[in-house]
Backbone as CSV, one residue per row, in Angstrom:
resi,resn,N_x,N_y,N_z,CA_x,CA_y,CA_z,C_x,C_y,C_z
1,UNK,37.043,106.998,-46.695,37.867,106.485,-45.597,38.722,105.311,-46.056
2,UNK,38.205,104.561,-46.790,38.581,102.784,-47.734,39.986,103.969,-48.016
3,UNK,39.946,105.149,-49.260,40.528,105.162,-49.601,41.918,105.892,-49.394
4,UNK,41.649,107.057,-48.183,42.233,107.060,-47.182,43.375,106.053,-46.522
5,UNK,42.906,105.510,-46.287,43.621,104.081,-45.450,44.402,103.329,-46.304
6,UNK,43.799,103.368,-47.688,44.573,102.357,-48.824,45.932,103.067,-49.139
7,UNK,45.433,104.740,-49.034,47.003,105.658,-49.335,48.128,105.949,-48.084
8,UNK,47.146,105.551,-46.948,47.895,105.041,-46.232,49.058,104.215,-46.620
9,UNK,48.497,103.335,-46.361,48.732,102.023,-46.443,50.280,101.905,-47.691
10,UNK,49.588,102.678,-48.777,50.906,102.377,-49.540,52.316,103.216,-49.376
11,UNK,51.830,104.366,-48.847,52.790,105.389,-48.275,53.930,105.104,-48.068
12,UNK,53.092,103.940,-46.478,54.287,103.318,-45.395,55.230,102.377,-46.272
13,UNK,53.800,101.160,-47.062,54.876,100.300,-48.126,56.029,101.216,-48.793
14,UNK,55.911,102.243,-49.327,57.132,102.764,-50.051,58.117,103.351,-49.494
15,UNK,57.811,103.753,-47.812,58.875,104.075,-47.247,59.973,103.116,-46.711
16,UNK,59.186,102.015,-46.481,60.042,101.021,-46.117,60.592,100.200,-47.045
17,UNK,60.043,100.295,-48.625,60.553,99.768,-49.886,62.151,101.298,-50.190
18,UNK,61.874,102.102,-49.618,62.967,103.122,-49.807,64.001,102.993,-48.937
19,UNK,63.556,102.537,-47.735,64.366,102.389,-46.744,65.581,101.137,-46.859
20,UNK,65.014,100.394,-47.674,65.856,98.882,-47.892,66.409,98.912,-49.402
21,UNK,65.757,99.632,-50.576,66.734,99.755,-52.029,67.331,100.883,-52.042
22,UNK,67.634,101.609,-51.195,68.276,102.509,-50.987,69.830,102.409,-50.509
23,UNK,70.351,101.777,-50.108,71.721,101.420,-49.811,71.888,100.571,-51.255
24,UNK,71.068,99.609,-51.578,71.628,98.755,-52.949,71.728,100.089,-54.072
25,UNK,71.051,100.748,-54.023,70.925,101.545,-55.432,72.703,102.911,-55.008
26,UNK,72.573,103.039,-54.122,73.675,103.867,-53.561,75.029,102.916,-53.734
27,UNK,74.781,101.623,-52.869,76.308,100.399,-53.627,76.224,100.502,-55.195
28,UNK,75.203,100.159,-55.657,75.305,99.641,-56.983,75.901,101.578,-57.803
29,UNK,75.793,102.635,-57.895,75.878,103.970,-58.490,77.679,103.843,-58.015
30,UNK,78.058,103.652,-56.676,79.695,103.635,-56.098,80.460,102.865,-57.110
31,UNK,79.473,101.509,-57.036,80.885,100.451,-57.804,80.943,101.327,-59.201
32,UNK,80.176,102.281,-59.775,80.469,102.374,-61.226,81.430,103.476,-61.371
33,UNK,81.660,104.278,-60.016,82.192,105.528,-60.277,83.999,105.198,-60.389
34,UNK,84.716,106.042,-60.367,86.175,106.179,-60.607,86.661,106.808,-58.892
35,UNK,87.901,106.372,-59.064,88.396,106.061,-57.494,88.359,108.018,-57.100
36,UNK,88.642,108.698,-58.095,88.387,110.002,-57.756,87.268,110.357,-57.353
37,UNK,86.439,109.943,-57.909,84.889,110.352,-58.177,84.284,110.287,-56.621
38,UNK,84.538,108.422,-56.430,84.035,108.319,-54.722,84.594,108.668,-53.894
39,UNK,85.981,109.714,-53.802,86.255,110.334,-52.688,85.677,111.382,-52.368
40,UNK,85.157,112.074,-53.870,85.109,113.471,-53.164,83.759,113.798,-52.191
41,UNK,83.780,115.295,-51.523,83.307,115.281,-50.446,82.970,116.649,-51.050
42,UNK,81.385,116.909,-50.504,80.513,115.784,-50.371,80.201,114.851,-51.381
43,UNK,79.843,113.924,-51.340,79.377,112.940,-52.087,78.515,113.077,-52.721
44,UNK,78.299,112.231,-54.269,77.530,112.759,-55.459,77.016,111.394,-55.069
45,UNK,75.500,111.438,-56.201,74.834,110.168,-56.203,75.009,109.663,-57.470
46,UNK,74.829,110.436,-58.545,75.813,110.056,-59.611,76.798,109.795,-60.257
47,UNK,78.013,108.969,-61.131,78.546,108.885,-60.876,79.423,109.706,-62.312
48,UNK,79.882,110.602,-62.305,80.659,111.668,-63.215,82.501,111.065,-63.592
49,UNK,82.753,110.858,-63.857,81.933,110.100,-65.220,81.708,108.613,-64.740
50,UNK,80.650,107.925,-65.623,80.324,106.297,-65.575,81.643,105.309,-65.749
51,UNK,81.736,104.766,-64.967,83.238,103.847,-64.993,83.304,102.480,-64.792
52,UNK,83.830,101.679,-65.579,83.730,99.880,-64.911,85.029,100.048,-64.015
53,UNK,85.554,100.434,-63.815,87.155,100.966,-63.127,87.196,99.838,-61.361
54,UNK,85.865,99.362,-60.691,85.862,98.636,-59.757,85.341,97.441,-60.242
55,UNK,84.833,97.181,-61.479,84.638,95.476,-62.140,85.839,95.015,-62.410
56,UNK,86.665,96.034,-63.098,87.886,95.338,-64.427,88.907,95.076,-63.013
57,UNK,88.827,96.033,-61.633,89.891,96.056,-60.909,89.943,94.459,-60.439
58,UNK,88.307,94.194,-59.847,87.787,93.035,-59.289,88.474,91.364,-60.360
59,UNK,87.929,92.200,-61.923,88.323,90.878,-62.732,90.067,90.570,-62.746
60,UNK,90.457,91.851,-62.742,92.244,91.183,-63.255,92.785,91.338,-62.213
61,UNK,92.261,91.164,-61.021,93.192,91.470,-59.405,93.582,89.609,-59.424
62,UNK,94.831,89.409,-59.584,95.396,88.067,-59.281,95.750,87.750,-58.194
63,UNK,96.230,89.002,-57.472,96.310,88.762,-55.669,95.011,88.659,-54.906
64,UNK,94.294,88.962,-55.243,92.891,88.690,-54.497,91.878,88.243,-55.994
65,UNK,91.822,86.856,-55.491,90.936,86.436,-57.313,89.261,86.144,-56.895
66,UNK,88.698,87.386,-56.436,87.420,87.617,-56.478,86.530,86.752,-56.941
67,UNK,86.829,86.445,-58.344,86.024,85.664,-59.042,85.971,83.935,-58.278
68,UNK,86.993,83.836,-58.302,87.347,82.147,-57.467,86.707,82.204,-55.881
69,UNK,86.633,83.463,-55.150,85.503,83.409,-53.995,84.174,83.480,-54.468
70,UNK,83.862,84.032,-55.321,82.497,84.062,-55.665,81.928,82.468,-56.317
71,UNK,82.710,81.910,-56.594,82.489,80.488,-57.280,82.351,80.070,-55.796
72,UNK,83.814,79.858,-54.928,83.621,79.157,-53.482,82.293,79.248,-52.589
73,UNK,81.793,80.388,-52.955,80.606,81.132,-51.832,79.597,80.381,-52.731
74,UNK,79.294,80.319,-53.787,78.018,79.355,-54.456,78.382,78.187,-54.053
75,UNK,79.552,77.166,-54.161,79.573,75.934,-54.119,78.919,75.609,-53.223
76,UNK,79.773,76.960,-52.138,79.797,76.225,-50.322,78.228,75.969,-49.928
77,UNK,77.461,77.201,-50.271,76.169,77.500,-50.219,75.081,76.611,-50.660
78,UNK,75.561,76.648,-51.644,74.550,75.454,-52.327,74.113,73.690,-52.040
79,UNK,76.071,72.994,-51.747,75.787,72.108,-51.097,75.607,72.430,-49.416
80,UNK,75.794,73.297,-48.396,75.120,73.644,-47.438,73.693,73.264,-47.879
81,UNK,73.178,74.387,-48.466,71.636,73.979,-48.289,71.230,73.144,-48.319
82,UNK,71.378,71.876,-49.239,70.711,70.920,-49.818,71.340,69.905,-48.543
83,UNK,72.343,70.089,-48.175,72.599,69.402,-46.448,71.519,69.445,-45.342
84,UNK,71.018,70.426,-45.252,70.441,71.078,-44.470,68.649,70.380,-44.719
85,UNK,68.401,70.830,-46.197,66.911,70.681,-46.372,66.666,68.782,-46.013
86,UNK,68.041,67.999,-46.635,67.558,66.500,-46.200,67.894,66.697,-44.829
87,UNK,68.401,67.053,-43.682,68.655,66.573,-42.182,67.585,67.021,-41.718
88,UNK,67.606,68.139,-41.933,65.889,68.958,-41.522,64.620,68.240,-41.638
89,UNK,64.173,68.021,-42.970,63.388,67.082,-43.472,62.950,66.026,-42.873
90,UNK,64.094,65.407,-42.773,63.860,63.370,-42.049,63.947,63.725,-40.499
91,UNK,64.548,64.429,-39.614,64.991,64.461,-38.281,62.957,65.407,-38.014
92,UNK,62.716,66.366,-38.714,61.317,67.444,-38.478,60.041,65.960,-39.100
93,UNK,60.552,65.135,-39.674,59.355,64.109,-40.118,58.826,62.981,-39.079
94,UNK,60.398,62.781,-38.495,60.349,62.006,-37.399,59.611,62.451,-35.884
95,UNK,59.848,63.887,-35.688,59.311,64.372,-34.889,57.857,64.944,-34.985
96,UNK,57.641,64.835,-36.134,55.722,65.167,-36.644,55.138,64.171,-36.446
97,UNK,55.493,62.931,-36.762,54.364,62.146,-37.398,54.944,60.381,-36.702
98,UNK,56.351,60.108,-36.445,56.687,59.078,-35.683,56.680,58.956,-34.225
99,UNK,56.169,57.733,-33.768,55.714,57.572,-32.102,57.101,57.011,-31.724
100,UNK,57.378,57.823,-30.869,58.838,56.770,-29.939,58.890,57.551,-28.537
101,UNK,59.784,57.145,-27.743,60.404,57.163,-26.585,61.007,59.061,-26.654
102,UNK,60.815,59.271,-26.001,61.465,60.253,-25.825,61.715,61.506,-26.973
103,UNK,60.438,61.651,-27.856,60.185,62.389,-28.775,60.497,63.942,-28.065
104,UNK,59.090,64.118,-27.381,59.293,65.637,-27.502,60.432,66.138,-26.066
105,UNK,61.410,65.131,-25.612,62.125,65.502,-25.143,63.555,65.814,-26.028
106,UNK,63.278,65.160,-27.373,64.536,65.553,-28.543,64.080,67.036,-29.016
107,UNK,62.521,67.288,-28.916,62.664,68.320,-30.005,63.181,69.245,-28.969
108,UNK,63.007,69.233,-27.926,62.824,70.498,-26.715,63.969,70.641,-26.571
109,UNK,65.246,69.399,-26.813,66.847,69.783,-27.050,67.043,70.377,-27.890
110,UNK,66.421,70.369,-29.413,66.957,70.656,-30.620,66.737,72.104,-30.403
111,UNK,65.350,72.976,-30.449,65.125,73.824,-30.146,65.951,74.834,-29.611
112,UNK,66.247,74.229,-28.095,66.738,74.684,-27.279,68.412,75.087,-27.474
113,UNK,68.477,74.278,-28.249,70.097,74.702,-29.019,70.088,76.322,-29.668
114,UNK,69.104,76.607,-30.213,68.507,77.831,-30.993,68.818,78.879,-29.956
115,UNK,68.841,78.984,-28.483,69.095,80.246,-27.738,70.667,80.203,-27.688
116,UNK,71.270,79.266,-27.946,72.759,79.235,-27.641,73.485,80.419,-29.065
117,UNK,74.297,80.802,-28.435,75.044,82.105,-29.502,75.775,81.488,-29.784
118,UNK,75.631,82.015,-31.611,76.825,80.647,-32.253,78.204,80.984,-32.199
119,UNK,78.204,82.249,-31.683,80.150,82.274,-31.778,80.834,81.461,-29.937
120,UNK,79.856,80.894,-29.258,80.194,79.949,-28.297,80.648,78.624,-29.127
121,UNK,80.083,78.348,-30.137,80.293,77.431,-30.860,81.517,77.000,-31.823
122,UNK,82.229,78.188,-31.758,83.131,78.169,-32.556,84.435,77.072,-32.445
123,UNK,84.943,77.931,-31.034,86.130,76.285,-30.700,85.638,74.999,-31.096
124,UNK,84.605,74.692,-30.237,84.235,72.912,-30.309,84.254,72.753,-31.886
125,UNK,83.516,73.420,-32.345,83.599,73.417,-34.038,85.148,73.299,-34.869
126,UNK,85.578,74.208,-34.449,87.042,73.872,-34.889,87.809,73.415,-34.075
127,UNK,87.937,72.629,-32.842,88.553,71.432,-32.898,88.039,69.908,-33.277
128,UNK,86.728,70.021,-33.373,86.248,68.663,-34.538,86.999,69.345,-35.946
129,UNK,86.645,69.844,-36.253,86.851,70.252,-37.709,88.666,69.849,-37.768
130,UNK,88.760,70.167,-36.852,90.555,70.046,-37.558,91.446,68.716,-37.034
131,UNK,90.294,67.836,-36.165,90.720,66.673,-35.985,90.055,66.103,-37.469
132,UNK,89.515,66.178,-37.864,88.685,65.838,-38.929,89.614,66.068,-40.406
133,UNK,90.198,66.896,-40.297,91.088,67.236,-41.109,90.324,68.225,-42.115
134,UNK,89.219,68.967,-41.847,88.812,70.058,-42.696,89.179,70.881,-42.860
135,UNK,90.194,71.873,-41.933,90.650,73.191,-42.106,91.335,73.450,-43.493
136,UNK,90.844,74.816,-43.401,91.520,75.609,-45.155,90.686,74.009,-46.316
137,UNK,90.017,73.391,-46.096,89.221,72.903,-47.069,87.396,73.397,-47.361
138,UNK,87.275,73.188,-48.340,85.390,73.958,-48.662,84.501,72.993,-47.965
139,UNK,84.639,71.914,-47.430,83.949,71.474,-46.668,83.688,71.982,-44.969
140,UNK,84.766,72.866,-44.741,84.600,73.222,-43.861,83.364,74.154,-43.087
141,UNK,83.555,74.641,-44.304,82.260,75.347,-44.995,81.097,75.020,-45.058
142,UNK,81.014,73.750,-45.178,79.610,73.288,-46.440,78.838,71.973,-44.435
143,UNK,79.349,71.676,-43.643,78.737,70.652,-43.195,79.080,71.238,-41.838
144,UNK,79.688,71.639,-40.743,79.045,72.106,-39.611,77.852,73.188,-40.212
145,UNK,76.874,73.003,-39.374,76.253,73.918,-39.087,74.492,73.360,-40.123
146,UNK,74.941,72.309,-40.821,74.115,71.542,-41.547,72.832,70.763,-41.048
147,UNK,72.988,70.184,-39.620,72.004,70.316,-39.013,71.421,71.239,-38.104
148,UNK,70.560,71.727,-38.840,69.785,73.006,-38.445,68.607,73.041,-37.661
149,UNK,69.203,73.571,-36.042,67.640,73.532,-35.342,66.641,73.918,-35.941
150,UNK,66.682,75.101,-36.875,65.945,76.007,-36.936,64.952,75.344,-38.114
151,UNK,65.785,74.952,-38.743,65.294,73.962,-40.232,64.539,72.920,-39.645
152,UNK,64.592,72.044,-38.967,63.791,71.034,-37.751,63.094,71.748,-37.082
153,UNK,62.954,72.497,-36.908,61.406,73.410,-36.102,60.348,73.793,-36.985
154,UNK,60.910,74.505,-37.924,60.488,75.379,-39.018,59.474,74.119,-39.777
155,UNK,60.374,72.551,-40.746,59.615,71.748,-41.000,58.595,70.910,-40.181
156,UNK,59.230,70.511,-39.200,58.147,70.540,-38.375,56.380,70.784,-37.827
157,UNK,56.653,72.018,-37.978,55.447,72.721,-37.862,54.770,72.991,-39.047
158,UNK,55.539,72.980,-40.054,54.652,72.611,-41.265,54.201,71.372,-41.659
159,UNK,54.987,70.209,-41.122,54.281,68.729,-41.502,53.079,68.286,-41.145
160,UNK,53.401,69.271,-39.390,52.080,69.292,-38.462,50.251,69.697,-39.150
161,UNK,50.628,70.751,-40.127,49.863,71.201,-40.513,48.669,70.794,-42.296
162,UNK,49.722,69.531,-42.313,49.758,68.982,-43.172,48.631,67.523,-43.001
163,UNK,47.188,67.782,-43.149,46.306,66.430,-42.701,46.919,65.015,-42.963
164,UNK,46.403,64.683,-41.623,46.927,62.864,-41.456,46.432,61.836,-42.197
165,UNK,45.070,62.602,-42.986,44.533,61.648,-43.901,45.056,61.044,-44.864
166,UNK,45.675,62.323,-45.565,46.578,61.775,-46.752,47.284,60.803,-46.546
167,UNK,48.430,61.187,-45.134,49.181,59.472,-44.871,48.452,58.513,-44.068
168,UNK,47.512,58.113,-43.842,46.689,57.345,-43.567,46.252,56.480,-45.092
169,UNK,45.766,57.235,-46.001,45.471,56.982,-47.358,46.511,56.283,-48.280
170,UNK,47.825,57.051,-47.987,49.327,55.876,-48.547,48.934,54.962,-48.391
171,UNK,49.249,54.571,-46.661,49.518,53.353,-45.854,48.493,52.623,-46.193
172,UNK,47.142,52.754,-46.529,46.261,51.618,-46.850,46.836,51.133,-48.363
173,UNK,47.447,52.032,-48.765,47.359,51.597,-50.359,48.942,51.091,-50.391
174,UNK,49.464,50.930,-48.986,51.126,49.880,-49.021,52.098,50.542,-48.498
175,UNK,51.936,51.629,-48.671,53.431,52.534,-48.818,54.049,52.272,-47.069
176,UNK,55.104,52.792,-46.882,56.380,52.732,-46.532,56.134,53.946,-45.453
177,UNK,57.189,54.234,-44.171,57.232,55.464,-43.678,57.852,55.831,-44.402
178,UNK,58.890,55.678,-45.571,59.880,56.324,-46.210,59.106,56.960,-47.679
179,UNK,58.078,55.951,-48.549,57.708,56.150,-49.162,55.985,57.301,-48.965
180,UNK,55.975,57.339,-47.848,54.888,58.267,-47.194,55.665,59.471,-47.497
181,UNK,57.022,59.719,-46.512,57.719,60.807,-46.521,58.285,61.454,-47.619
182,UNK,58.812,60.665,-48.589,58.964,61.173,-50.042,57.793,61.429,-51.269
183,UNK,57.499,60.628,-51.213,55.823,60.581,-52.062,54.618,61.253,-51.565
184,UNK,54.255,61.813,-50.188,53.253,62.520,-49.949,53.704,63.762,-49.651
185,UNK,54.567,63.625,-48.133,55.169,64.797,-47.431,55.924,65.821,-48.491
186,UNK,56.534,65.300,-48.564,57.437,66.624,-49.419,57.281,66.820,-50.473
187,UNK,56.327,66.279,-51.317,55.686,67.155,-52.460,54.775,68.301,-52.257
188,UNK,54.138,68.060,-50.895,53.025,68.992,-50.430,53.792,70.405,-49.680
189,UNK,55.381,69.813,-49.373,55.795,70.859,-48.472,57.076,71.853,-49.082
190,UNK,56.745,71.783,-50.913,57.394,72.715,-51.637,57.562,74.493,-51.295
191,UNK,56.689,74.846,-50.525,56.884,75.988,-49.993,57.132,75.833,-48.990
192,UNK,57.716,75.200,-47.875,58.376,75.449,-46.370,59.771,74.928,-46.802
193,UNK,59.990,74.222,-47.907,61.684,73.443,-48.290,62.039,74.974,-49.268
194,UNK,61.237,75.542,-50.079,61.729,76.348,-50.968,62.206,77.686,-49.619
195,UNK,61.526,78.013,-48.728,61.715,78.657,-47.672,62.941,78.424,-46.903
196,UNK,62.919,77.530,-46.662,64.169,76.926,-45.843,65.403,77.060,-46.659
197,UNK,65.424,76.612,-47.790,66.212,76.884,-48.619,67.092,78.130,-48.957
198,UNK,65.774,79.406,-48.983,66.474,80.758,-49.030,67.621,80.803,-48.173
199,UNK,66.534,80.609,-46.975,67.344,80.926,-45.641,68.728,80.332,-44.968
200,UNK,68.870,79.135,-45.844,69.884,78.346,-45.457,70.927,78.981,-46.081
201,UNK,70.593,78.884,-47.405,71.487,79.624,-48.635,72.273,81.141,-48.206
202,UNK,71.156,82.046,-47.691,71.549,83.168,-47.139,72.697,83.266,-45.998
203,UNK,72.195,82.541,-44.828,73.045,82.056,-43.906,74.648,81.827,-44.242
204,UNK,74.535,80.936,-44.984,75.971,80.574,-45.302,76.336,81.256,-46.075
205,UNK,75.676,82.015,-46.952,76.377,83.012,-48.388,76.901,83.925,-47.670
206,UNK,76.199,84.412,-46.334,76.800,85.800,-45.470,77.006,85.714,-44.449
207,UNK,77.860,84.031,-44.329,78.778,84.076,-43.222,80.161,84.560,-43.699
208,UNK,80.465,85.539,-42.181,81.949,85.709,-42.202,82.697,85.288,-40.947
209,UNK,82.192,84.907,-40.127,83.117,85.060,-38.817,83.981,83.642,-39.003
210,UNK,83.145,82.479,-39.215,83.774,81.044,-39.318,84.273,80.811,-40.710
211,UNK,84.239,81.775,-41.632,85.163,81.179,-42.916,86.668,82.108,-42.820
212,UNK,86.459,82.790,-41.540,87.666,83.671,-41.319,88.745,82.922,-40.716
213,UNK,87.979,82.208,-39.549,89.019,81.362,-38.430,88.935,80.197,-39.007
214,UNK,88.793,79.207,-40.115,89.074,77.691,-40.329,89.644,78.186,-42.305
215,UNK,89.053,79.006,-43.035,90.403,79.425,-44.069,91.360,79.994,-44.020
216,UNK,92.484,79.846,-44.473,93.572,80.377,-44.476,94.550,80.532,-45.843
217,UNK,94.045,79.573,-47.035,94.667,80.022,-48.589,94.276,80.709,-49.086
218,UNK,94.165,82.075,-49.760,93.495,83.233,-50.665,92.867,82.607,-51.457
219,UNK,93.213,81.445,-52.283,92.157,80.772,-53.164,91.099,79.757,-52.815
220,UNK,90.944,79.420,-51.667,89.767,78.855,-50.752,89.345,79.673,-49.987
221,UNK,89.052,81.209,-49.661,88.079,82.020,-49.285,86.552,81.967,-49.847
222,UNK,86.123,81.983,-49.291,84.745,82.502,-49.349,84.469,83.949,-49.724
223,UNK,83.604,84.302,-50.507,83.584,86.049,-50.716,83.386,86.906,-49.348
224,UNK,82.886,86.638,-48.656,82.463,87.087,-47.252,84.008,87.801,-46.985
225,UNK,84.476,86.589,-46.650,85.913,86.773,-45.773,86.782,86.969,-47.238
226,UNK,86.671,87.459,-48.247,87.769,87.432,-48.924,87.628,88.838,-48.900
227,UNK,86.581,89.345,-49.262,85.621,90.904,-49.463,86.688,92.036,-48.482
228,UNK,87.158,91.450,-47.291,87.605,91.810,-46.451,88.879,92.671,-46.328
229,UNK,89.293,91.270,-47.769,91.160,91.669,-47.896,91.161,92.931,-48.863
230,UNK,90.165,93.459,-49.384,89.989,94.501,-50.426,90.199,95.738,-49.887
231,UNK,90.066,95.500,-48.637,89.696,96.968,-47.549,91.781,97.216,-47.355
232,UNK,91.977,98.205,-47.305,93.677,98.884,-47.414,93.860,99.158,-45.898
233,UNK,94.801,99.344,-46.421,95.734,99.601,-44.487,95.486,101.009,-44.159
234,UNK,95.046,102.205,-45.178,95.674,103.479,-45.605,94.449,103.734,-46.547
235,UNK,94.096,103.880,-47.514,92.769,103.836,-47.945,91.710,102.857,-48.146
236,UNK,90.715,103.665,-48.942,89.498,102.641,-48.694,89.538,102.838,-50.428
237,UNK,89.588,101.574,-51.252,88.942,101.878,-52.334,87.164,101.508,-52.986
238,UNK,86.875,102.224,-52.177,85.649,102.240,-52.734,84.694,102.118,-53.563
239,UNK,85.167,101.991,-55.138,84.333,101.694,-55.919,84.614,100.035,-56.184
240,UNK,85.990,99.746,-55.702,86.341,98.086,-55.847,85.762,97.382,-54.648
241,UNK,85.137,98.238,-53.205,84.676,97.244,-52.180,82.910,97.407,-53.120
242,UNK,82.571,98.117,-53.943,81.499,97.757,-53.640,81.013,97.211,-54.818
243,UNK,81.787,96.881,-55.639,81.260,96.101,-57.362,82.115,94.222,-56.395
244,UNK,82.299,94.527,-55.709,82.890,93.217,-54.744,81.189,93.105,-54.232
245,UNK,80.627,93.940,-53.249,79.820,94.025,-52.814,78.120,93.591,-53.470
246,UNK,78.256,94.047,-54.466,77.200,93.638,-55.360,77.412,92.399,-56.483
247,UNK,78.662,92.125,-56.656,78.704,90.809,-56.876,77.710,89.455,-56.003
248,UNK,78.218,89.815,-54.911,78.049,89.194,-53.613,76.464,89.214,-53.637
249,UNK,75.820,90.510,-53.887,74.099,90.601,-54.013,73.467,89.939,-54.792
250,UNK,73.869,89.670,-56.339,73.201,89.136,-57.257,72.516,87.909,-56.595
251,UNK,73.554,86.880,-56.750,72.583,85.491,-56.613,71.896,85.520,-55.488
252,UNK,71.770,86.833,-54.206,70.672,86.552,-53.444,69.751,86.922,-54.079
253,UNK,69.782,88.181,-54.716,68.654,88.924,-55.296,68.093,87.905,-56.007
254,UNK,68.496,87.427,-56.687,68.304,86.562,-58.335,67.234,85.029,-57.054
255,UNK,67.872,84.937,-56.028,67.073,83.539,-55.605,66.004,84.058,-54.637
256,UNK,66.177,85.048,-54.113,64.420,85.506,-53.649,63.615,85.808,-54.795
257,UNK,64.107,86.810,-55.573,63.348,87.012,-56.633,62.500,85.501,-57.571
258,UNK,63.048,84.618,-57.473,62.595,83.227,-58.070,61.606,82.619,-56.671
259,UNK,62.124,82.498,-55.894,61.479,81.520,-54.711,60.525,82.810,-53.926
260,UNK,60.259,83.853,-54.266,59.511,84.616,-52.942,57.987,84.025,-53.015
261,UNK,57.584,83.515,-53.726,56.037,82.926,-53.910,56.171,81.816,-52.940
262,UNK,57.285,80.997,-53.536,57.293,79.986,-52.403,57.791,80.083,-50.975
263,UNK,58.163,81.401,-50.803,58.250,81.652,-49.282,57.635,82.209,-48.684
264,UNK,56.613,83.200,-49.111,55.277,83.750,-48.795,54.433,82.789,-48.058
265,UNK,53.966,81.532,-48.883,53.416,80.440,-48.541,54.358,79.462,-47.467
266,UNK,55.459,79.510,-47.457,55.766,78.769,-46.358,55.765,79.142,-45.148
267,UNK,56.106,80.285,-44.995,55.543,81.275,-43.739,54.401,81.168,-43.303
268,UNK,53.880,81.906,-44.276,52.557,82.038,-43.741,51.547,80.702,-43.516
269,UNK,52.199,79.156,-43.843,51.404,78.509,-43.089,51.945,77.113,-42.204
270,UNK,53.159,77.793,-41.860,54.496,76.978,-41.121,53.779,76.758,-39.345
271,UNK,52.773,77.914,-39.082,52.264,77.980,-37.876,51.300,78.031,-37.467
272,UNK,50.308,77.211,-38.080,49.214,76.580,-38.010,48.907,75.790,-37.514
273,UNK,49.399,74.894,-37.199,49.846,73.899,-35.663,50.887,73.641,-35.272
274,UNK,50.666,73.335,-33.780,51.891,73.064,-33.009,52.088,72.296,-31.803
C-alpha cells in the first residue's frame, strides 16, 4: 500500500512537473527553428533544420536593441529588490517587536492596501512620478512600488516567529534596537529575505503594464514592454519572439534555481505566528 501511494504520489509530481516544462521546452525548440520551419502547419516539435536565425536576429536588430532591455530589466530589478527587502525589513521589524501608539492599526492599513488592484494605482503613480520628473527614466521603474505590503506582512510574520530570547540576550549584553535588528534579526531571517527577494525580483522582471505607460525611448524599455515591439502588424515572427522570450527566462531560472532552498524555508516557516 506504502508503495502504492509512493507511485502515486510521484505520478501526480511528474504531471504537474510536465505541465509547467512543457511550454519552456516548446519556447526554448521555437527560438531555434528558422522562420519557415515555425510556420508550418501542423507544427513540428523539432526543429528541421537547427537554427540560431532568432538569437543573431535578436543580437544585430538595432531598431529594437534587445540586449540594452535585457540589461534595463536586471538593473531595474535588482535595485527594486534590494529597495524593497530594506523598507520591508525595518517598517515588518517595527511592527514585530516595537511598542507604540497605533501599531496594529498601521499594519491593518498596510495589509489592507494588498486587496486594492494595482492598475487603480496607476494614475496617482504617474502623476507623482512625473511631477517628480521620472518619466522615460529607469527609476521609474526601480522605486514606486518599493514599499511592499506584501514584503511587510510576509517579514513580519517571520520575525514573529523568531524567539524573543535572543533579543532579550543582545539587549543585556548593550546592543541597540538597530543593532538587535541587524546583528540578530536578519541574520536569522536569511530564508524569508532570500524569499522575498525572488519574489520581488520576479514582480518587477515581469512587469509590463507600468513600464508601458511611464517609458517612452526604445533604449530605456524594459524587456517586458520592449518584447512587445517584436510582435508585426502582419506577421508573427516567431522564432525571434521566443529566443526574446527565453532570454527573458534565464535569470529567473538561474535565481530560483540558486535561492529555492532558501525559499522552501521561508515559506514554510513565515506562518508560525501571528
Amino acid at each position: 500500500m506504502t508503495s502504492l501511494r509512493r507511485g502515486v504520489r510521484y505520478a501526480v509530481l511528474l504531471l504537474i512537473t510536465a505541465v509547467f516544462v512543457t511550454p519552456v521546452v516548446w519556447m526554448l525548440l521555437t527560438s531555434l527553428k528558422t522562420y519557415a520551419d515555425a510556420q508550418q502547419d501542423p507544427p513540428s516539435w523539432l526543429p528541421n533544420p537547427f537554427s540560431t536565425y532568432g538569437y543573431d536576429a535578436i543580437i544585430n536588430n538595432t531598431a529594437n536593441p534587445v540586449l540594452r532591455w535585457f540589461v534595463n530589466s536586471m538593473l531595474a530589478a535588482t535595485l527594486h529588490t534590494l529597495l524593497v527587502l530594506v523598507t520591508a525589513s525595518m517598517a515588518a521589524y517595527a511592527l514585530a517587536r516595537l511598542r507604540f501608539h497605533g501599531r496594529r492599526l498601521s499594519f491593518a492599513l498596510i495589509v489592507g492596501t494588498l486587496f486594492l488592484p494595482p492598475t487603480s494605482l496607476i494614475i496617482p503613480n504617474f502623476v507623482i512620478a512625473e511631477r517628480l520628473g521620472w518619466i522615460d527614466t529607469l527609476t521609474v521603474v526601480v522605486v514606486p512600488g518599493a514599499a511592499s505590503a506584501f514584503g511587510v506582512f510576509f517579514l513580519r510574520q517571520f520575525f514573529l516567529s523568531i524567539p524573543r530570547e535572543l533579543e532579550e540576550a543582545a539587549v543585556l549584553d548593550g546592543a541597540n534596537h538597530w543593532q538587535v535588528f541587524t546583528r540578530v534579526l536578519l541574520p536569522l531571517s536569511k530564508p524569508a529575505l532570500a524569499t522575498l527577494a525572488v519574489l520581488s525580483f520576479l514582480t518587477n522582471w515581469n512587469d509590463f503594464l507600468w513600464p508601458v505607460y511611464v517609458l517612452f525611448s526604445p533604449e530605456r524599455l524594459t524587456l517586458p514592454a520592449g518584447l512587445g515591439l517584436l510582435q508585426g502588424a502582419y506577421v508573427t515572427d516567431y522564432p525571434v519572439i521566443m529566443a526574446g522570450a527565453m532570454l527573458a527566462s534565464v535569470p529567473v531560472l538561474i535565481l530560483f534555481v540558486l535561492a529555492q532552498r532558501h525559499v522552501i524555508q521561508g515559506v514554510s516557516r513565515s506562518g508560525l505566528k501571528g
